[in-house]
C-alpha positions as CSV (number, residue, x, y, z in Angstrom):
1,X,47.8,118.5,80.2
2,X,44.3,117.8,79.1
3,X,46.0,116.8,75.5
4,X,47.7,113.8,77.3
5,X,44.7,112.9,78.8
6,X,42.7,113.0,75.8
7,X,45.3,110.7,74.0
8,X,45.0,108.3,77.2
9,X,41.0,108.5,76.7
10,X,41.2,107.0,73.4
11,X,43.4,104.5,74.2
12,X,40.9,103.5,76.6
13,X,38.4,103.5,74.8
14,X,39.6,101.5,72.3
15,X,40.3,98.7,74.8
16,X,36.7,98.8,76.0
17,X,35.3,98.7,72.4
18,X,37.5,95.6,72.1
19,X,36.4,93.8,75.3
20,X,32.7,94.7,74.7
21,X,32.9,93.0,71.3
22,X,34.5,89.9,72.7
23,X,38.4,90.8,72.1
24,X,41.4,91.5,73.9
25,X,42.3,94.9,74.4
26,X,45.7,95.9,72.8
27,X,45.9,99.2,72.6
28,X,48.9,100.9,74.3
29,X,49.4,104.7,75.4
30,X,52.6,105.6,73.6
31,X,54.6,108.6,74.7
32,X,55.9,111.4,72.9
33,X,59.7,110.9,73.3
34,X,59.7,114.6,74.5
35,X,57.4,116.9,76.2
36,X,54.8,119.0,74.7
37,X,52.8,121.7,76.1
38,X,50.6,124.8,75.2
39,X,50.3,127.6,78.2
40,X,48.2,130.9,77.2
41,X,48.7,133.8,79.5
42,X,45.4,135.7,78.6
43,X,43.4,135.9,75.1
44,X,46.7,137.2,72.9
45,X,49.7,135.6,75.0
46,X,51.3,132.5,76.2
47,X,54.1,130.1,75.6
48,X,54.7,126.9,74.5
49,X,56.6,123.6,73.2
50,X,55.2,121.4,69.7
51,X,56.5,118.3,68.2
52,X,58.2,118.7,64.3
53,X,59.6,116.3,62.4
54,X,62.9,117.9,63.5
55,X,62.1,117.6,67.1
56,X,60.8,119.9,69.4
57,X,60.4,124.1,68.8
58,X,59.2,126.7,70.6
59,X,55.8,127.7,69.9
60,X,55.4,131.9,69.8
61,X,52.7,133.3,71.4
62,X,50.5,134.3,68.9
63,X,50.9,130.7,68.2
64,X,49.5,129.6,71.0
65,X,47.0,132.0,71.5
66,X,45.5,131.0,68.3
67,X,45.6,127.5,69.2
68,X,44.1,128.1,72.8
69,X,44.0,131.3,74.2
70,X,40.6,132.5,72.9
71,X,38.5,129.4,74.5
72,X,40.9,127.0,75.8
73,X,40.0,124.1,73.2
74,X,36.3,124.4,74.8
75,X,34.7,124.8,71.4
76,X,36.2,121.6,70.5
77,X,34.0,119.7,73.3
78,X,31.1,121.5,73.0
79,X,31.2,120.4,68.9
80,X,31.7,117.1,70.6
81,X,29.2,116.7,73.3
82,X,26.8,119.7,72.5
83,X,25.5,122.9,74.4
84,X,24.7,122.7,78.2
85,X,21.2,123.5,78.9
Protein backbone atom coordinates (compact mmCIF):
# COMPACT_ATOMS: atom_id res chain seq x y z
CA UNK A 1 0.00 0.00 0.00
CA UNK A 2 3.08 2.15 -0.24
CA UNK A 3 1.06 4.20 -3.14
CA UNK A 4 -1.44 5.35 -0.34
CA UNK A 5 1.18 6.23 1.69
CA UNK A 6 2.95 8.18 -0.82
CA UNK A 7 -0.28 10.12 -1.62
CA UNK A 8 -0.68 10.80 2.34
CA UNK A 9 3.14 11.97 2.29
CA UNK A 10 2.39 14.79 -0.02
CA UNK A 11 -0.41 15.80 1.61
CA UNK A 12 1.71 16.27 4.45
CA UNK A 13 4.02 17.81 3.12
CA UNK A 14 2.17 20.30 1.73
CA UNK A 15 0.62 21.28 5.12
CA UNK A 16 4.11 21.64 6.55
CA UNK A 17 5.34 23.91 3.62
CA UNK A 18 2.27 25.98 4.42
CA UNK A 19 2.83 26.30 8.22
CA UNK A 20 6.56 26.94 7.73
CA UNK A 21 5.74 29.91 5.44
CA UNK A 22 3.29 31.31 7.86
CA UNK A 23 -0.14 29.68 6.47
CA UNK A 24 -2.72 27.44 7.38
CA UNK A 25 -2.47 24.00 6.17
CA UNK A 26 -5.42 22.96 3.90
CA UNK A 27 -4.55 20.30 2.22
CA UNK A 28 -6.79 17.13 2.64
CA UNK A 29 -6.04 13.35 1.80
CA UNK A 30 -8.84 12.49 -0.57
CA UNK A 31 -9.70 8.80 -1.20
CA UNK A 32 -10.15 6.95 -4.22
CA UNK A 33 -13.93 6.04 -4.06
CA UNK A 34 -12.64 2.41 -4.70
CA UNK A 35 -9.65 0.36 -3.98
CA UNK A 36 -6.61 0.13 -5.87
CA UNK A 37 -3.83 -2.24 -5.66
CA UNK A 38 -0.77 -3.72 -7.56
CA UNK A 39 0.54 -7.37 -6.19
CA UNK A 40 3.49 -9.01 -8.23
CA UNK A 41 3.98 -12.63 -7.61
CA UNK A 42 7.77 -12.87 -8.86
CA UNK A 43 9.55 -10.83 -11.78
CA UNK A 44 6.75 -11.89 -14.71
CA UNK A 45 3.50 -12.34 -12.54
CA UNK A 46 1.07 -10.78 -10.27
CA UNK A 47 -2.38 -9.37 -9.98
CA UNK A 48 -4.06 -6.36 -9.64
CA UNK A 49 -6.87 -3.59 -9.50
CA UNK A 50 -6.38 0.32 -11.45
CA UNK A 51 -8.69 3.19 -11.56
CA UNK A 52 -10.29 4.21 -15.34
CA UNK A 53 -12.44 6.63 -16.15
CA UNK A 54 -14.99 3.78 -16.29
CA UNK A 55 -14.20 2.62 -12.91
CA UNK A 56 -12.20 0.07 -11.77
CA UNK A 57 -10.51 -3.10 -14.13
CA UNK A 58 -8.52 -5.73 -13.58
CA UNK A 59 -5.00 -5.21 -14.21
CA UNK A 60 -3.20 -8.53 -16.15
CA UNK A 61 -0.15 -9.71 -15.01
CA UNK A 62 2.11 -8.70 -17.41
CA UNK A 63 0.54 -5.51 -16.50
CA UNK A 64 1.68 -5.48 -13.33
CA UNK A 65 4.76 -6.94 -13.70
CA UNK A 66 5.82 -4.12 -15.87
CA UNK A 67 4.59 -1.68 -13.52
CA UNK A 68 6.37 -3.39 -10.38
CA UNK A 69 7.54 -6.72 -10.59
CA UNK A 70 11.10 -6.12 -11.89
CA UNK A 71 12.11 -3.70 -8.81
CA UNK A 72 9.08 -2.94 -6.85
CA UNK A 73 8.93 0.97 -7.76
CA UNK A 74 12.60 1.02 -5.99
CA UNK A 75 14.15 2.75 -9.00
CA UNK A 76 11.63 5.41 -8.55
CA UNK A 77 13.22 6.32 -4.99
CA UNK A 78 16.55 5.80 -5.72
CA UNK A 79 16.00 8.61 -8.78
CA UNK A 80 14.57 10.40 -5.86
CA UNK A 81 16.86 10.27 -2.96
CA UNK A 82 20.05 8.80 -4.76
CA UNK A 83 22.35 5.66 -4.45
CA UNK A 84 23.20 4.26 -0.86
CA UNK A 85 26.76 4.35 -0.11
Amino acid sequence: MAGYAMQHAEVVANNITAQLNGEQPTATYQPLPFPMILLPLGPNGGVGQLPSPEGPFVAPAAMVSEYKGADLFTGRFIEQFGPTA
